[in-house]
C-alpha positions in Angstrom: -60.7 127.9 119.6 -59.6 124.5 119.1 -57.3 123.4 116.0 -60.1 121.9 114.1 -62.6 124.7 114.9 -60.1 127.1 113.2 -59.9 124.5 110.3 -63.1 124.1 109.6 -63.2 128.4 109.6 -61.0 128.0 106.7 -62.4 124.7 105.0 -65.9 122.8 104.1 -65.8 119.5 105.2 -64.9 117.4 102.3 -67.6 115.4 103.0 -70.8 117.3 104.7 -72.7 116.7 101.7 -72.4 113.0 101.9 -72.6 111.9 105.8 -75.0 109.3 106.4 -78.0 110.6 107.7 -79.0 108.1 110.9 -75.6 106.7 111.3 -74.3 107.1 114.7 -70.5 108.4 114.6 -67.7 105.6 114.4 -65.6 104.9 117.2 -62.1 104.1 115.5 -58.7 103.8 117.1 -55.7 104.3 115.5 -52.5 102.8 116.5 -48.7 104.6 115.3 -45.2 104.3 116.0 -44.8 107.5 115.5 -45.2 111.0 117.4 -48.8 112.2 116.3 -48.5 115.9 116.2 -45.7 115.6 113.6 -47.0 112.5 111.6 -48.7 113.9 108.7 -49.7 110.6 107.4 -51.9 109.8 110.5 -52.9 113.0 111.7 -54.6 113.6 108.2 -56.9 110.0 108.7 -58.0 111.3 112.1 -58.7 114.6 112.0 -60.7 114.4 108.6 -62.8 111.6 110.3 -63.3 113.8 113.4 -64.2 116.8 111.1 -67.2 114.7 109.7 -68.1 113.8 113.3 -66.5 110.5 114.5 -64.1 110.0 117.2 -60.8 109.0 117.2 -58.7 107.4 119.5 -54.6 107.4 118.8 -52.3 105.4 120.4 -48.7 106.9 119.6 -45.1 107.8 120.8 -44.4 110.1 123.2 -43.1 113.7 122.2 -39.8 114.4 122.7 -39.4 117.6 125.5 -42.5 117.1 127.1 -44.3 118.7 124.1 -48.0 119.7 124.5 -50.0 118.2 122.6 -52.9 120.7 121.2 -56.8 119.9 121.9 -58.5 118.9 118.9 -62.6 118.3 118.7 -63.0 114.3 118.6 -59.4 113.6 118.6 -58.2 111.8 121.4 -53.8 111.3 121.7 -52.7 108.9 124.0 -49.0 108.5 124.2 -47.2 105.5 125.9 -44.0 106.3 127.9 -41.5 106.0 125.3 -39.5 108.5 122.8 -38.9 107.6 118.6 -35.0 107.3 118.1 -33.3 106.3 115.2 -32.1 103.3 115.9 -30.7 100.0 113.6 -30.7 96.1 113.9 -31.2 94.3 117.0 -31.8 97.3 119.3 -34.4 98.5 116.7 -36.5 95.2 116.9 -36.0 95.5 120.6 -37.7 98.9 120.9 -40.6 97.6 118.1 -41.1 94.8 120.5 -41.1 97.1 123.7 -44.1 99.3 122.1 -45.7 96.8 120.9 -46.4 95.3 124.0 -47.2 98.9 125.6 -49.6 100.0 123.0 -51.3 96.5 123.1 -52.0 97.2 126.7 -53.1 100.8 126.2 -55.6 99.4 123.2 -56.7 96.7 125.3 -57.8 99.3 128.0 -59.3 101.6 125.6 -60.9 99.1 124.0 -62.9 97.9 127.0 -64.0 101.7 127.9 -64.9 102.3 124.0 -65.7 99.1 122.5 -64.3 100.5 118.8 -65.7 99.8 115.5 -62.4 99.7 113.4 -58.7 99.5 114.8 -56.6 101.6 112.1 -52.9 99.9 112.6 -50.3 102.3 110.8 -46.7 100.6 109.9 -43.8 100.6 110.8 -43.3 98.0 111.7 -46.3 95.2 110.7 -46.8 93.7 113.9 -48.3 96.6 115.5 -51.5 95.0 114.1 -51.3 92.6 117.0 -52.0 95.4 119.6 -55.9 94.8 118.4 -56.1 90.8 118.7 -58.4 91.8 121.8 -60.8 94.3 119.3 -60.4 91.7 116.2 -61.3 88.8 118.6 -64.8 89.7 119.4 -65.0 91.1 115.4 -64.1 94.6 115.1 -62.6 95.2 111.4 -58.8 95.8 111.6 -57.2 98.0 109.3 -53.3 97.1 108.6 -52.0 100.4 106.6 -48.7 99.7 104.9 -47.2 102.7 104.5 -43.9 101.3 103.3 -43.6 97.2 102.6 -41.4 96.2 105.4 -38.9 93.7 103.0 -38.5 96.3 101.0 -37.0 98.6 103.8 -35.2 95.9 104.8 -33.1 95.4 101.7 -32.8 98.9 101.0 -31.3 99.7 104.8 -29.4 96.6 104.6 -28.6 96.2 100.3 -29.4 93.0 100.5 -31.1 90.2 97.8 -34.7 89.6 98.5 -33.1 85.6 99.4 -31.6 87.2 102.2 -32.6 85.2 105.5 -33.9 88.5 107.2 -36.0 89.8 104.5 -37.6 86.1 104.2 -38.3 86.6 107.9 -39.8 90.1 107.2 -41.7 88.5 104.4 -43.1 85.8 106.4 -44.1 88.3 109.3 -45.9 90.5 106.9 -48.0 87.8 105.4 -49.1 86.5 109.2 -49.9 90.3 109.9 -52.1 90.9 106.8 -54.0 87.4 106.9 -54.7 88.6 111.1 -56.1 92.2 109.3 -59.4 92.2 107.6 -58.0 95.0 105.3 -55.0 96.4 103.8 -54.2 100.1 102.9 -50.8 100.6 100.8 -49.7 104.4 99.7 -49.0 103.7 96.0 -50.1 101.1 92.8 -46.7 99.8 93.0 -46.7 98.4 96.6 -49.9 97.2 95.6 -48.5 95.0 93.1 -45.8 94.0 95.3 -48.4 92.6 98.0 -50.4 91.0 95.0 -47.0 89.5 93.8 -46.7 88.0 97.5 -50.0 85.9 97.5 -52.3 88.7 99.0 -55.7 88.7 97.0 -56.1 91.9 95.4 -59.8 92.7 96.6 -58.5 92.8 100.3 -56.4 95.9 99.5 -56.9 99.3 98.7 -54.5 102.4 97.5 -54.7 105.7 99.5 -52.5 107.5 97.8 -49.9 110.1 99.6 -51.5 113.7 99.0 -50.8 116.8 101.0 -53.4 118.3 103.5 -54.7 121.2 101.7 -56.1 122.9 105.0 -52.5 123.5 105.3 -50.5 123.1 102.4 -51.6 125.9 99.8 -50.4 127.4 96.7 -48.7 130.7 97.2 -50.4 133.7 97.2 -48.4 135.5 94.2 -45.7 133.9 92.5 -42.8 136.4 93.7 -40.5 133.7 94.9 -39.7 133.4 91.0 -37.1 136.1 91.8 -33.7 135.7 93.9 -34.0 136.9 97.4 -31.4 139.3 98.4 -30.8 137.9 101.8 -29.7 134.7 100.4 -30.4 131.2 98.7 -32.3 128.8 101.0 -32.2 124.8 100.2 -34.4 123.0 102.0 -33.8 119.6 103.5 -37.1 118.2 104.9 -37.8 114.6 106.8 -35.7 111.6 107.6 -31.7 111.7 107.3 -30.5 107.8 106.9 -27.7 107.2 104.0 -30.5 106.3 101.5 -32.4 109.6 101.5 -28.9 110.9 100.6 -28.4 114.0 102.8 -24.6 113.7 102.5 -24.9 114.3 98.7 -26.1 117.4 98.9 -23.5 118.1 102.0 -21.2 117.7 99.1 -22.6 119.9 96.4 -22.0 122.7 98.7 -18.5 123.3 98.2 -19.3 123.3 94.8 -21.4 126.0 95.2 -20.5 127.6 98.2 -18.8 130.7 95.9 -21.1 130.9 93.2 -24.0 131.2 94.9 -24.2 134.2 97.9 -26.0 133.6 101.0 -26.1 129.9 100.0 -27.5 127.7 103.0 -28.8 124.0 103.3 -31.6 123.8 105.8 -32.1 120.6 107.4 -35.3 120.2 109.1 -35.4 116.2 110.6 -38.7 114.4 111.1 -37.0 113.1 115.0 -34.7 114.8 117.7 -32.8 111.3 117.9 -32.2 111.0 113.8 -28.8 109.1 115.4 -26.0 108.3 113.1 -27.1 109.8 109.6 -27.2 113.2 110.4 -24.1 112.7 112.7 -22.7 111.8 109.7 -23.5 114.4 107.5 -22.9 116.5 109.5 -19.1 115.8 110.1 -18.7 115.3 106.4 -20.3 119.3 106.2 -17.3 120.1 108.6 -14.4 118.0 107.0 -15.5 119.7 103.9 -15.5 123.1 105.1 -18.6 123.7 104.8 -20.6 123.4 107.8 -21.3 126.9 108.4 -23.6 126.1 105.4 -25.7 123.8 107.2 -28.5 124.3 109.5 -29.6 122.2 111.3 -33.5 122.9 113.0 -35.8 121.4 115.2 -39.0 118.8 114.0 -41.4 121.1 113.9 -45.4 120.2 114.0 -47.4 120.1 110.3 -49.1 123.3 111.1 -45.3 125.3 110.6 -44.0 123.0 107.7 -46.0 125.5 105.1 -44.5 128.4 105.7 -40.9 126.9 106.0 -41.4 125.2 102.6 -42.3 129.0 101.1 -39.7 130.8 102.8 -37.2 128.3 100.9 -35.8 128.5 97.2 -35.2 125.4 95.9 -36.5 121.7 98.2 -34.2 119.0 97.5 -35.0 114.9 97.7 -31.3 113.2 96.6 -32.3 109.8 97.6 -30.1 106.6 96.3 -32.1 104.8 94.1 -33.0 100.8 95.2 -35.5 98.9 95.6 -37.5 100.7 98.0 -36.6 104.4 97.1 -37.1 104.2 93.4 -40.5 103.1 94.2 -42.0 105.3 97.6 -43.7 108.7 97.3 -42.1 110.4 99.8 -45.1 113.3 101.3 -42.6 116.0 101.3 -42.7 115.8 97.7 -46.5 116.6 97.0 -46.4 118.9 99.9 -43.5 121.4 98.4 -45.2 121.2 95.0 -48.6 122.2 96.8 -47.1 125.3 98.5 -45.1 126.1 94.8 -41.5 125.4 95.9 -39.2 124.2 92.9 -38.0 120.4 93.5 -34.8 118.9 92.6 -34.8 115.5 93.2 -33.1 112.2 92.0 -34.8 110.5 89.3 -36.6 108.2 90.6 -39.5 105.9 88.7 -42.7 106.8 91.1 -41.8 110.6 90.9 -41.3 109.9 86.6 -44.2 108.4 86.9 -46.5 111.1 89.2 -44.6 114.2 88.1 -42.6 114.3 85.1 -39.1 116.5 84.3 -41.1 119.3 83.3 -42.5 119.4 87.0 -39.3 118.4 89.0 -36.1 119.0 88.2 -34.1 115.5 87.7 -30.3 114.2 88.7 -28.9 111.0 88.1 -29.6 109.5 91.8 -26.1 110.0 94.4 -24.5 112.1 92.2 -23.3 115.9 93.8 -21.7 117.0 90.8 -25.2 116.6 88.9 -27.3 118.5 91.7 -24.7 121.1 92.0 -24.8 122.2 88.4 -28.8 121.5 88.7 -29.1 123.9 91.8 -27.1 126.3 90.1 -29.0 126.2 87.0 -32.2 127.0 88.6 -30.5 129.9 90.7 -29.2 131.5 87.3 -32.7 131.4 86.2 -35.7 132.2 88.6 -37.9 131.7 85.5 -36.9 127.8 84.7 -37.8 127.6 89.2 -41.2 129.3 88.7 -42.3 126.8 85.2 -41.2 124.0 87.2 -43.1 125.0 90.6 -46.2 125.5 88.5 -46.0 122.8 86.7 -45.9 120.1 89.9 -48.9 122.2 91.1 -50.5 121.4 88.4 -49.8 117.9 88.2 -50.4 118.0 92.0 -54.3 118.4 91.5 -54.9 114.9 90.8 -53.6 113.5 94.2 -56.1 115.6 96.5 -56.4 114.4 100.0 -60.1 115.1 100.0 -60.4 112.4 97.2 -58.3 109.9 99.1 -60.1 110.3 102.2 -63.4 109.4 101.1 -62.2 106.2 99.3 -61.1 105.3 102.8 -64.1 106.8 104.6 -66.5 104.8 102.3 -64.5 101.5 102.9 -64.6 102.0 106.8 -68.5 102.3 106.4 -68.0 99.1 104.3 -66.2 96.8 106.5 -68.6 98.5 109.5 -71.4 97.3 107.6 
């Protein structure tokens, strides 16, 4: 049984009731620096379109080890011949550049065999949107989806001033990349604005808001992880480790509660093999610390294990820096630990204020370990305060349904289809 065969044992489509009756199934293609089986983002946009009958074609990164990737009904992966690696500066933009030119070549193939009726371009970075000049020359709608505006990356990588020259350049780019699309996606109201701000008219985007994939990320069964397990205290660590997601500030709340807290250990699952310096980093500091026995370190895994890893922990942590970029992204990992009912400590941040609330996460003052320490240890002292938090964010987690933000974008590729 395929993947999606076994979905749809589990799930209606979210849409069956609603598919156009006569309408032949779209062809789309769907373009990602990024490796597809562990993109969440991505994988959710095709495999919901291929549930309600279309067929998708994605053009991605290759998985690290030679990984299989699983057969799914209407989904097509085709990888180019290159591996994600964390990288920085000029041999970033190299390796952007490099793919780039590979996936314009494989989408310029596919194209010809398929003739597609909407590219789908997924940032980072914006000029991936180029890889369908062939498509959008003879008229087929391209779809630029900026998951994360690239200037404001840029600065917060870099801390730079938005009169910096690079982030002028990145600026500049982005505005040639959306006036070649026919249609922007953007993940939150903010980055919306942003984009308005920057002379992009309003009616040519649209907000699909991040929302965990409910065919896999479920509320808990009973609410027993309330109590303490007696084989220790699992924190969980889930996604990409660069300085400004703030993985070393919870390597140094360990020692703080490394003998107050029995069994204590800091899970680190990373979104790449190659996560390069920032984990390198961490780790060491884990070790010149004393506590690196504390911290373990496991392989990406695909979406279809990140569930039961998220229950299995006690406490998921999010200690980004606050800046211009952090304060304002919804990171996924954050709807998709309150959807399985894992407590969140997390640095305040405005967008998670905004979505959440303190009564639903449980705030620090952003790159502070002293503060998550004593916050950790607060909600290890009391199971109860974890489970009113956990419920609470699954509460406040039923207005951002994936099944809602799929057909706002469903309805909008019929649209620009015509």
């Amino acid at each position: 049984m395929s993947f999606l065969a076994a979905g749809a044992t589990a799930m209606k489509s979210p849409t069956a009731e609603s598919r156009p009756g006569e309408r032949r199934p779209l062809r789309v293609c769907m373009v990602t620096y990024s490796v597809y089986e562990r993109d969440t983002r991505v994988r959710r946009y095709a495999e919901y379109l291929a549930f309600d009958g279309h067929h998708v074609d994605v053009v991605s990164l290759n998985p690290e080890h030679d990984e299989v990737l699983a057969a799914r009904e209407n989904v097509h992966v085709y990888p180019i011949p290159m591996t994600k690696a964390r990288r920085e500066g000029f041999v970033q933009i190299v390796r952007w550049l490099v793919a780039a030119c590979l996936m314009f070549f494989y989408v310029t193939i596919l194209d010809v065999r398929r003739r597609y009726d909407v590219v789908h371009i997924h940032n980072m970075p914006d000029i991936l949107v180029f890889c369908a000049l062939i498509p959008r020359a003879r008229g087929c709608p391209v779809l630029l989806n900026i998951h994360d505006p690239v200037p404001e990356v840029t600065r917060s990588k870099l801390g730079v001033a938005p009169e910096h020259p690079l982030v002028r350049v990145q600026v500049w780019l982005e505005r040639i990349c959306i006036r070649f699309s026919t249609h922007v996606l953007t993940a939150t109201r903010i980055f919306k604005e942003i984009l308005v701000s920057r002379g992009v008219p309003a009616n040519k985007i649209t907000v699909i808001t991040n929302a965990a994939d409910r065919r896999f990320f479920q509320p808990p069964a009973t609410n027993g992880r309330a109590e303490t397990k007696k084989d220790g205290f699992a924190l969980l660590y889930v996604g990409t480790v660069a300085p400004r997601y703030g993985l070393d500030v919870a390597v140094r709340a360990l020692p703080l509660l490394k003998d107050r807290i029995p069994g204590l250990k800091l899970i680190v699952i990373p979104k790449i093999v190659k996560e390069g310096a920032g984990l390198d980093m961490s780790l060491k500091l884990a070790k010149e610390l004393g506590v690196a026995d504390l911290v373990q370190v496991e392989k990406p895994v695909p979406l279809e294990e990140m569930p039961r890893l998220m229950r299995e922990a006690d406490i998921g942590l999010y200690p980004a820096r606050q800046d211009c970029h952090m304060d304002i992204a919804l990171s996924l990992k954050i709807p998709e630990m309150a959807a399985v009912g894992l407590c969140i400590v997390s640095s305040r941040l405005r967008v998670l204020e905004e979505l959440y609330g303190a009564d639903a996460i449980a705030f620090v003052p952003p790159g502070d370990h002293e503060a998550l320490a004593q916050k950790i240890f607060d909600l290890y002292s009391s199971p109860d305060m974890r489970k009113n938090l956990a419920a609470t964010a699954m509460e406040r987690n039923r207005d951002l349904l994936w099944d809602k933000e799929y057909e706002t974008y469903r309805n909008l590729l019929l649209r620009l289809v015509g």
